[in-house]
BALOTI-534686 format. One record per residue (C-alpha): residue in one letter; x, y, z. Coordinates in pm, whole numbers, plus 50000, padded with zeros to 5 digits. Each point is the difference from the previous one (the first is absolute). Layout:
BEGIN
AXYZ...
END
This chain:
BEGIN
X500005000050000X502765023950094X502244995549619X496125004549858X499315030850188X503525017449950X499844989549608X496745017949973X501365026850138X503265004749828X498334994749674X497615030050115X502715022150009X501534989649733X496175007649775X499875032050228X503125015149778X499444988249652X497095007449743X499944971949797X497785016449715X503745019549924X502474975850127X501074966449847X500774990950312X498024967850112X497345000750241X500204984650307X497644968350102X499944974450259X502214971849885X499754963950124X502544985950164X502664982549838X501944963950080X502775005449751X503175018950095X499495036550094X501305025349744X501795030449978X500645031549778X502305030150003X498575028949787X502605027349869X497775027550060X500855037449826X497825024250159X500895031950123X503494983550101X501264964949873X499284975550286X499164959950035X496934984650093X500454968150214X497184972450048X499314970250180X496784981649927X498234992550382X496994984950010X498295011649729X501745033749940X503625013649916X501715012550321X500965031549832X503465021250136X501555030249739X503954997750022X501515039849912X503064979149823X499394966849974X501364969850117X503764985350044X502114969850063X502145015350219X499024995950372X501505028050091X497555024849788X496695004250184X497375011749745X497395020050143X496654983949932X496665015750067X496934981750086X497395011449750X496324989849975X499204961049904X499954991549591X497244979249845X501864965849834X498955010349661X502405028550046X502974973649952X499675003049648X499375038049940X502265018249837X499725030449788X499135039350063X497875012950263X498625034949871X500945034050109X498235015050280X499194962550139X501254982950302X503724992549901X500085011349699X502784990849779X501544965149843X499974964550156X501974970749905X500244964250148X503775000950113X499904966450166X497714973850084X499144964350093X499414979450357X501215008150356X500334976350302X499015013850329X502464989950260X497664997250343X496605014150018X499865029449772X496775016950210X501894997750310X502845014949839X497755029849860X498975007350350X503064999250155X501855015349722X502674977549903X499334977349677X502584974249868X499444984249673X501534984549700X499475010149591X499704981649771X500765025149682X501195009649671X502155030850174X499564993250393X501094964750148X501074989750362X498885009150334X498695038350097X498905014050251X497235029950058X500605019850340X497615022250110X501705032950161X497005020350100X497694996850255X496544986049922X497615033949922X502935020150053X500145011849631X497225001649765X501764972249827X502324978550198X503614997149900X501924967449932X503504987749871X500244978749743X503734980450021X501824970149873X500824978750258X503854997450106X501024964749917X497904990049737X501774982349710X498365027049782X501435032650185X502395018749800X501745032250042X498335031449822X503495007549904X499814969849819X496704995249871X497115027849982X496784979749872X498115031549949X502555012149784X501034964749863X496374990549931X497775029649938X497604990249778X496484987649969X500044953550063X497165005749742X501745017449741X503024979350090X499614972650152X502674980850199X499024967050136X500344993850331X503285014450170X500704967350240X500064979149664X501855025649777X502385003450297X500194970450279X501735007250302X500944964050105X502135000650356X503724994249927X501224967150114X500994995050380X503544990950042X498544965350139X498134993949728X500424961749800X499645000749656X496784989349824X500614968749843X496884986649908X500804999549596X503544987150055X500294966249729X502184971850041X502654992049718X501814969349947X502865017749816X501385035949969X499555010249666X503115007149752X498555031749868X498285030150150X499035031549830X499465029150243X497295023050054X500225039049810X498535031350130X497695023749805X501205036949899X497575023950166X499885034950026X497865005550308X500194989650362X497244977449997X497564997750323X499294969550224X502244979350182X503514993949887X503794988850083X501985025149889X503704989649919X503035015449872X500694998549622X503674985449994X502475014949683X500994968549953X499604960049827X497054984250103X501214968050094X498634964550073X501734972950260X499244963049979X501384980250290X500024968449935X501224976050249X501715022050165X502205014849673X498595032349881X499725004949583X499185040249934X498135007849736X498845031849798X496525013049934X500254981549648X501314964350146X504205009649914X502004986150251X502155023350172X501494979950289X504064996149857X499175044249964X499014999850353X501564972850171X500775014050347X496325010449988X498734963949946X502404991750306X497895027050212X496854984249892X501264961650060X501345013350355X496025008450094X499904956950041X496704995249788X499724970449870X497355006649679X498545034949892X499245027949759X501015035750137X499265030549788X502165031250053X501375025549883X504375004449929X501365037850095X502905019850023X499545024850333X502035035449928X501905017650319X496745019549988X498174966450107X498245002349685X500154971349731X502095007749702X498824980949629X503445007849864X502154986350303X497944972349985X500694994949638X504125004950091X499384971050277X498884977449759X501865003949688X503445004350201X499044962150191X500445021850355X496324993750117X500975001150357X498345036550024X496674983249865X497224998750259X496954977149932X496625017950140X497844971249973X496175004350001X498084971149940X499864962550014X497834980549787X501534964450153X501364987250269X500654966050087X497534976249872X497285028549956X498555026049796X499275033950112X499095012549658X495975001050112X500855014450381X499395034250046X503175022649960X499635013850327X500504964750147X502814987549715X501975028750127X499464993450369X501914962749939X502495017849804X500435024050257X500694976550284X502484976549802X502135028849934X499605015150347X501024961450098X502494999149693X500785028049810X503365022849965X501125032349909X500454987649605X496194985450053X497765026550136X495995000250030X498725030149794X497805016350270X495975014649938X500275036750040X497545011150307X498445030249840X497575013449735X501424990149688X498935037949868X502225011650237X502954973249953X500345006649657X500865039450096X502434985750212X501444974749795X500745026649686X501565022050240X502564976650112X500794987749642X497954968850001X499174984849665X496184998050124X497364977250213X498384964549962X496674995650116X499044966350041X496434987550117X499834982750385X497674974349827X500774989349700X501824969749877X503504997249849X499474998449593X502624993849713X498715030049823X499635036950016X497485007850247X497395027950079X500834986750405X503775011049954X500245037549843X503405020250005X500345038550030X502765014149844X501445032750132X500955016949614X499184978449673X502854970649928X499254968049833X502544980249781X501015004549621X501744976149717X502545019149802X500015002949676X502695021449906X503005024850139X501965029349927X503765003650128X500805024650188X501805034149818X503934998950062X499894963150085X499974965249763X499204975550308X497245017550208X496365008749954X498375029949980X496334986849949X498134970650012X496774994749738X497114984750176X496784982349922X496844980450141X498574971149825X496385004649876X498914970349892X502814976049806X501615043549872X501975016250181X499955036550045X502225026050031X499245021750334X502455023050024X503555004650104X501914997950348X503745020450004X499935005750426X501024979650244X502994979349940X503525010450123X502834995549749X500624966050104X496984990849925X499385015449672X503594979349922X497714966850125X497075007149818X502345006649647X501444965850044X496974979950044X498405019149755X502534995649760X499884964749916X496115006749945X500155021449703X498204997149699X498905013149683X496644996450025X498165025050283X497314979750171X497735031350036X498865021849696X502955018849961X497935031749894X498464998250329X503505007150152X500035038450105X503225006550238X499275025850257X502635033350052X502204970350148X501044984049659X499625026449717X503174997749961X499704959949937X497235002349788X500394976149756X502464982150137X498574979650232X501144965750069X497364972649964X499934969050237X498004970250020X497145000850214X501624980450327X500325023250285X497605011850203X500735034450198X498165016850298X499195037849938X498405026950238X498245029249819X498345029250095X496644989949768X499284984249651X499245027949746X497045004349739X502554978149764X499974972550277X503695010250020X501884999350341X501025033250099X502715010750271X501394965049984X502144982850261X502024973749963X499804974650315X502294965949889X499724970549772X497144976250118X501514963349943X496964981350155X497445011049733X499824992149633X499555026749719X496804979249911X497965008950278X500495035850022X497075025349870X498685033750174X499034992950329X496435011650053X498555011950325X497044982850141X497055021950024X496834994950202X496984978849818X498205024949816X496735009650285X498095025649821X497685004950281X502405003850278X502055033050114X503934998349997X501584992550291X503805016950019X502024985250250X500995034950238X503605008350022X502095003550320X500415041650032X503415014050147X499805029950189X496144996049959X499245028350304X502445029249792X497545027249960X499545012249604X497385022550089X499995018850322X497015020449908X497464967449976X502774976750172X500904978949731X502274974550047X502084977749782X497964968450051X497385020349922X501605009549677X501154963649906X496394986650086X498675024749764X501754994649655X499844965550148X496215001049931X499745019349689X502514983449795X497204980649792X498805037349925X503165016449967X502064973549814X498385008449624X500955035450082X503524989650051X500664970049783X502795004949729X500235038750090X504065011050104X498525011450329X501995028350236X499434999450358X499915026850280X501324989850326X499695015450333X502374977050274X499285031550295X495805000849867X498545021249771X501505029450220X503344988249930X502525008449706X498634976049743X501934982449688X498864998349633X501314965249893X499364987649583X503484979550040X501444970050205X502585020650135X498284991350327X499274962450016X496524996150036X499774959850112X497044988149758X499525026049745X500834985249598X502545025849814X499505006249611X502854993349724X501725033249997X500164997349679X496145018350013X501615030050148X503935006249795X502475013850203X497704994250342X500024974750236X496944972250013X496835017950069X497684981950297X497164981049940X496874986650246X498384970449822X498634979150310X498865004750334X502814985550191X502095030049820X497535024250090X499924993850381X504074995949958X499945036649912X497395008550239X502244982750276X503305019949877X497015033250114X499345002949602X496535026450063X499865007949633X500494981849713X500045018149665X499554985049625X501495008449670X497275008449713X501414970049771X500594962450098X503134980949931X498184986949651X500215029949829X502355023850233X500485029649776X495965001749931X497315005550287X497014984550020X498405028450192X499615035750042X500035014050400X498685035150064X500385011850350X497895026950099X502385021650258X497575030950131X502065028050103X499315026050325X496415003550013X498064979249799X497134979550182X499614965149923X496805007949858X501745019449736X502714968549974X496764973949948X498655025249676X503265004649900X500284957549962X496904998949804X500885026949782X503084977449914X498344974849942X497755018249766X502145011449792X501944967549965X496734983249911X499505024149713X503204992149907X498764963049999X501804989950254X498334980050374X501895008650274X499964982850386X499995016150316X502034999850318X500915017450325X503735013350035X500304986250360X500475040350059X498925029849898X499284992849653X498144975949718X501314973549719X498285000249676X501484971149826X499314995149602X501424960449892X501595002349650X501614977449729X503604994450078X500815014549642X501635035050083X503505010950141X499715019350357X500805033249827X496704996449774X498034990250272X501215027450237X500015025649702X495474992649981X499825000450397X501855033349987X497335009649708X497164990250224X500975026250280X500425030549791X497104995249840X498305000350300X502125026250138X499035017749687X496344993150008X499815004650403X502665021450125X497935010550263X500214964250129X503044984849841X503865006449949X502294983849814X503025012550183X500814981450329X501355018650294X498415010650273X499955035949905X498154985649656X497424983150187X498685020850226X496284999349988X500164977249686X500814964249943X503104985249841X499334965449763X503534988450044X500804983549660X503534996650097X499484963350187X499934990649589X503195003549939X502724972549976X500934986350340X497385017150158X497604982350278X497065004050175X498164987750330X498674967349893X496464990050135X499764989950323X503515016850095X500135014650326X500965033650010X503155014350229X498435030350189X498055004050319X496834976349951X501514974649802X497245004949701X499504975549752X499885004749625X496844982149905X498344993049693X496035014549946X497154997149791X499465034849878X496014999950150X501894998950322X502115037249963X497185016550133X500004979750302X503725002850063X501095025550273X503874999649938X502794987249815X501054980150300X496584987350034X501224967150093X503064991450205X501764968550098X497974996650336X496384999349796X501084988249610X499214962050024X497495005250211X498055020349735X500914974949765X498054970550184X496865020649923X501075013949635X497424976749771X501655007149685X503655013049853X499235029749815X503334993649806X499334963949879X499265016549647X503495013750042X501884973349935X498794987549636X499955036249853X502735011149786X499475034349792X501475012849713X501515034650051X500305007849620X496205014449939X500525021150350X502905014749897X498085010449695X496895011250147X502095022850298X502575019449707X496955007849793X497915012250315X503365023450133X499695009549615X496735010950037X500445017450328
END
């Protein structure tokens, strides 16, 4: 009687407010009570301020709290929550506008939903004020905890806490991981699945723990052969539950111990035990009797990090004693096979018989206890080839996997060579090496690699190369373009049979598929030149109806204030282009890009960087050779380079007019409104649409944007046809014709002596080498505005240039319903009747 009487009476309440002859808004009713789990929703509300509506269905009706900013994993962060009137159930589904002028009027979204799990009495717990429970969600999972903080009647509504509870396997620090930032989007617009199966948070194993063996199979002999599991390429820290491991620069290397006498054996069945003899004595000295260890062979530097090249000296000079064997896996043991136990448990056996039995030569290769999105950070910085993820469950496979996947810190992958050049001045060392991948049965050239090898080793590679030669080029030989490198040797290059394979790091494969910024790492002995072909990245099974999940990056310095005047800090910074790379990326992509960074804040002294001079971990660099007589221009092509800027306190990022396809013609036009002393922003909004006007009767669309300051973007796309000087010759046309027609309004001088009371169309961001803030930038100056892109029915609505700022962009994107510059991206105008129709109207004028 009591839940009946208080539903009636919330629900009143909640009628009282609402007219439902204006508002979509459902009505309330008395609902039946339900036996199937109780559910729960958290509306992103945007009403008169942004806020989050929280709900837990109680018999009959959603227990309804409004949280100022939302929830968080971190215990520590106590979100405010206050206890609003009860919600009818149908309200679970509602989302949409409430009108002006009604009761909360403003946009809803469904930010999370699904099932919670009282844990105690939940009624008790609303009278006494303390209510623990667990969600079940596509956002939210784990235990929370609601607190109220008031006392009963003492407010007109009573105020709670809403917290993660300390302990939970789900808490994380906000430092580390802001789900309102992370996540901020409608679960019906995007949908997720549920977090605790996208992500399971099993328990690490307890140090007492014995090994699952359930799927262990007898075997009445070891077998002779054994081909060892690969890893996937992936470009993204994937979520859920991993082992994260080391990625050795070294041989992947098989032992079979047989009897007691240990054969070793490389990833394609070569036997390398009279190569690394003392090695096989390490492994015999363990006292197994029958097995098959996998490991991996390395080289550690006086830096403690593993060197491919000393590794390579080791081997070739029969000196292995500086080898150490970090051994990972065991597939058999004894008279069993582990292949079908769960990896967690294989390693647990391994890990005790080399506790019991290992050496200093024979090492365990330890899991590393942290986030792999932050291990991968800290394995780049410390000069770490990368990370391999490997699944707790899964079984041991004699294949490439989707349950092993490797991260690799810069690109690197191996090569066969094809050709060389000698090196100028010498007759016995080489300057180049010609490299290609196998598609199919061809071969194709890739590129060339003249880096890397010490004159000793160019000597090494000439002699083995040598006794290759041939007349006959195994790739297309007009294929064959040698970089600045081998000009010199063009036409002279030395062809070789295809027989040795390479390993390469490169900065990134160009349009050509060519390797730029090439490396060379050592000659890879343990795999033949028939296996090698690009190595493609897994990507994620194509879910059309899900959101993208991008795993969150560890922040340095993440409580450095940018902004003093709003508080800004760095993680707040990071978190943000972290969450509008899918928008800003097509603004970027293929675009030399220049970026403004401010180390002290935006209050600071601030640097204009459009070279490497500064390493910027992360970032790609373009061939100089699009820039003569300048160093490699920067480029921001993926997400993971656009938070490595943000994270070296990049706040702006600016874009050439012209991609890397055609680098002497833009494909755009960028007029930046600049109003001088004393013009309103009313005058700045006519002044746009009189632009645009007069670039439509010039038969040309144009798209709008905010400057992120004091200004506005209009932005005509154009056939890459024309040099920069043309282009920025009709943009400088434009203004004095409106200067001309409007001098009242318009100059075509800049200055600030020019432009006061008028408005200066700056035509000179056309010019070659010039840039502009690209959409989505955040602007350096107090208020950290954002330059965002706008349908033009919205100008009138607009207050400011700096409209939007870093602390409110992505939420107003959760809420935008369209992209008013979708038709932006598959027009292309021709400037040649505009250039026309403008001389013959400055004729007529």
């Amino acid at each position: 009687m009591a839940a009946s009487t208080r539903q009636w009476r919330g629900l009143q309440a909640y009628a009282a407010k609402r007219d439902f002859t204006i508002t979509p808004e459902p009505q309330g009713q008395e609902q039946q009570f339900r036996s199937q789990a109780l559910s729960f929703v958290i509306q992103k509300h945007w009403a008169s301020r942004l806020h989050y509506d929280f709900r837990l269905e109680l018999d009959g009706v959603m227990l309804s709290w409004a949280v100022p900013k939302g929830p968080s994993y971190d215990p520590a962060v106590k979100s405010m929550a206050i206890q609003v009137e009860d919600h009818p159930l149908g309200y679970n589904s509602f989302e949409g506008t409430i009108p002006a002028k009604q009761y909360g009027a403003g946009e809803v979204i469904i930010w999370d939903r699904g099932t919670w799990e009282p844990m105690g009495d939940p009624r008790e717990g609303l009278e006494v004020g303390k209510i623990l429970f667990r969600l079940h969600g596509e956002k939210l999972a784990g235990l929370w905890e609601l607190v109220r903080i008031s006392k009963p009647g003492e407010k007109k509504q009573d105020q709670w806490m809403l917290f993660k509870k300390k302990g939970d396997a789900w808490a994380r620090s906000s430092t580390d991981y802001d789900v309102v930032t992370a996540l901020p989007d409608s679960v019906v617009a995007h949908p997720l699945g549920l977090v605790e199966e996208r992500e399971p948070r099993a328990p690490p194993p307890r140090k007492d723990e014995a090994p699952d063996l359930a799927n262990a199979l007898p075997i009445k002999k070891l077998p002779k052969s054994f081909a060892p599991q690969l890893a996937r390429l992936t470009e993204q820290v994937p979520s859920g539950d991993w082992i994260a491991e080391n990625k050795f620069d070294g041989y992947r290397l098989l032992a079979r111990i047989e009897q007691g006498r240990c054969r070793l054996f490389t990833r394609n069945g070569h036997d390398w035990t009279d190569k690394l003899q003392s090695l096989a004595n390490a492994v015999d000295a363990m006292g197994l009797v029958d097995a098959w260890i996998d490991g991996e062979i390395v080289v550690v530097d006086t830096q403690g990090v593993p060197s491919f090249s000393a590794l390579q000296n080791a081997i070739d000079s029969a000196k292995s004693e500086s080898i150490t064997y970090f051994v990972f896996d065991l597939p058999y043991v004894g008279d069993t096979d582990l292949r079908a136990v769960p990896l967690r448990s294989r390693r647990l056996v391994l890990k005790a018989l080399l506790k019991e039995r290992g050496s200093d030569r024979v090492r365990f290769s330890e899991a590393l206890d942290a986030e792999p999105s932050q291990l991968l950070g800290a394995a780049c910085r410390l000069g770490l080839e990368g990370l391999i993820l490997k699944d707790p469950r899964a079984s041991y496979v004699s294949e490439r996997s989707d349950t092993w996947l490797k991260l690799k810190c810069q690109k690197r992958q191996e090569f066969v060579v094809v050709g060389y050049t000698v090196r100028g001045g010498t007759t016995n060392a080489v300057g180049g090496l010609l490299l290609a991948v196998h598609e199919g049965e061809a071969l194709r050239y890739v590129g060339n690699v003249g880096a890397g090898f010490d004159a000793a080793t160019a000597r090494d590679l000439h002699d083995r190369l040598r006794v290759l030669e041939t007349d006959t080029p195994a790739v297309e030989r007009s294929s064959v373009k040698p970089g600045r490198w081998s000009r010199r040797s063009a036409g002279n290059e030395r062809w070789v049979r295809p027989k040795m394979v390479v390993e390469v790091a490169f900065a990134e494969w160009t349009p050509e598929r060519h390797v730029r910024h090439a490396i060379f790492k050592g000659v890879r002995a343990d795999k033949p030149p028939q296996d090698i072909g690009i190595e493609q990245a897994v990507k994620k099974r194509a879910e059309p109806r899900k959101a993208k999940l991008v795993a969150p990056v560890v922040v340095t310095h993440p409580d450095r204030v940018i902004d003093p005047s709003t508080g800004l800090r760095k993680v707040d910074l990071v978190r943000y282009y972290e969450s509008v790379a899918e928008w800003m990326l097509p603004h970027l992509a293929h675009r030399p890009v220049s970026l403004v960074r401010a180390p002290q804040g935006v209050t600071g002294q601030l640097f204009f960087q459009k070279h490497p001079e500064t390493r910027v971990p992360g970032l790609g660099q373009l061939d100089p050779d699009l820039w003569p007589g300048h160093a490699a221009l920067l480029v921001v092509d993926s997400a993971k380079a656009l938070v490595a800027a943000a994270q070296m306190n990049t706040v702006e990022f600016h874009t050439w007019n012209s991609t890397v396809r055609k680098i002497d013609q833009p494909d755009r036009i960028v007029f930046d409104l600049d109003p001088g002393e004393g013009v309103s922003w009313g005058e700045l909004q006519e002044a746009a649409l009189l632009t645009r006007t007069l670039l439509h009767e010039l038969g040309l669309d144009a798209w709008l944007k905010t400057s992120g300051g004091k200004g506005l973007h209009v932005v005509v796309p154009i056939q890459p046809r024309l040099a920069f000087d043309a282009v920025k010759q009709f943009s400088r046309d434009v203004v004095a014709h409106m200067a001309r027609v409007i001098p009242q309004r318009f100059v075509a001088k800049s200055g600030p002596s020019n432009r006061k009371g008028r408005i200066f169309i700056d035509y000179l961001r056309n010019g070659h080498g010039q840039t502009t803030a690209a959409a989505f930038s955040a602007r350096s100056r107090l208020g950290t505005g954002v330059s965002m892109p706008i349908a033009w029915e919205q100008l009138g609505e607009v207050k400011s240039g700096a409209q939007w700022t870093v602390l409110t962009t992505r939420e107003y994107l959760s809420f935008r319903k369209s992209d008013p510059w979708a038709a932006y991206w598959t027009r292309r105008q021709s400037l040649a009747q505009a250039v026309k129709t403008l001389a013959a109207a400055r004729r007529d004028g």
